[in-house]
Phi, psi and omega in degrees: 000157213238158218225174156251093172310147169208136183224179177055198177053176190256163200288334176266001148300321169281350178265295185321312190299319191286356179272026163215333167333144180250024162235145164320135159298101166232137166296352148197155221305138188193128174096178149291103211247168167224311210214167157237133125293133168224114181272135180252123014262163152263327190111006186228215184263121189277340188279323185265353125304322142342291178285331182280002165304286201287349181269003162280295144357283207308314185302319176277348195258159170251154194261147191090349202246347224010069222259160190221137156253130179243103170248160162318183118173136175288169171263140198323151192062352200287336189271178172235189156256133022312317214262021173290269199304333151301325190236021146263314146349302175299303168312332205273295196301358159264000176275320163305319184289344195270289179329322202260342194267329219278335171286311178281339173312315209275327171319314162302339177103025183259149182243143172236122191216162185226136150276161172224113172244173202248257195258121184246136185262121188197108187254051189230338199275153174254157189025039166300125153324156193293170170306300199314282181351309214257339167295314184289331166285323193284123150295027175270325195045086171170164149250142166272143199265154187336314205266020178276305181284348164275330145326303155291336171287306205297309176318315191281303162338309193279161155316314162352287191281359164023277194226065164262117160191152196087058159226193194202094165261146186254096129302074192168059155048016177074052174252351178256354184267339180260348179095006203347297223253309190225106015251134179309170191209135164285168148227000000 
């Protein structure tokens, strides 16, 4: 059976994730892989953990098969400070990185994709905004829960999602779609 890599995020963020994946979970490459995951934020320097992610990938993932590298990455505001800005960085270079990537992956039979998630119910994240802060900005008035973001991951995985790649899916109850920052809004 074919496995998943998760790399990056904090070890109790890969663990809530690995309970709803629908592949085994490994911290490093081993095996028949189908997808690498890279979660954002860790709490360190998330860009140059990023490249060393996809550059690992690149080396791990198998080719012709269409196997996916998946990165994480919050969506602007959801983080706070410190840890806004290393893991808004990260987003933006993994979003470069899906650009910079997506002809030979794909020439290889590989896939590059981004989740952006919004409001997560999660105490695994580092410097996530409060519960209220982030239900209340989300035009969902909710959080999403973990095994949501393991939906979407397993999708972007699957065959299903085929012949998805280069995209950025918005896990996030319609916050990026509302403008969060600019120009701010009640709901």
């Amino acid at each position: 059976m074919s496995s998943y890599v998760v790399t990056g995020g904090t070890d109790a963020l890969v663990d809530e994730l690995a309970a709803f994946l629908r592949r085994p979970v490994l911290r490093a490459p081993s095996g028949a892989l189908e997808a690498w995951i890279h979660l954002v934020p860790r709490g360190g320097d998330e860009t140059q953990s990023l490249s060393a992610a996809v550059t690992a990938a690149d080396d791990a993932l198998p080719r012709g098969q269409g196997a996916a590298f998946i990165a994480v990455v919050p969506v602007f505001g959801v983080i706070e400070e410190p840890h806004d800005e290393p893991a808004e960085l990260a987003a933006g270079a993994a979003r470069s990185f899906a650009r910079a990537r997506i002809e030979r992956w794909s020439d290889e039979g590989r896939r590059f994709n981004v989740v952006a998630y919004g409001a997560l119910d999660t105490n695994a994240i580092p410097g996530l905004r409060s519960r209220e802060v982030l239900a209340a900005r989300t035009p969902m008035h909710r959080l999403a829960s973990v095994s949501e973001l393991a939906d979407a991951i397993d999708f972007l995985a699957s065959s299903s999602a085929s012949y998805v790649t280069g995209s950025v899916l918005d896990l996030d109850g319609g916050w990026a779609a509302y403008s969060w920052f600019y120009p701010a809004r009640d709901l």
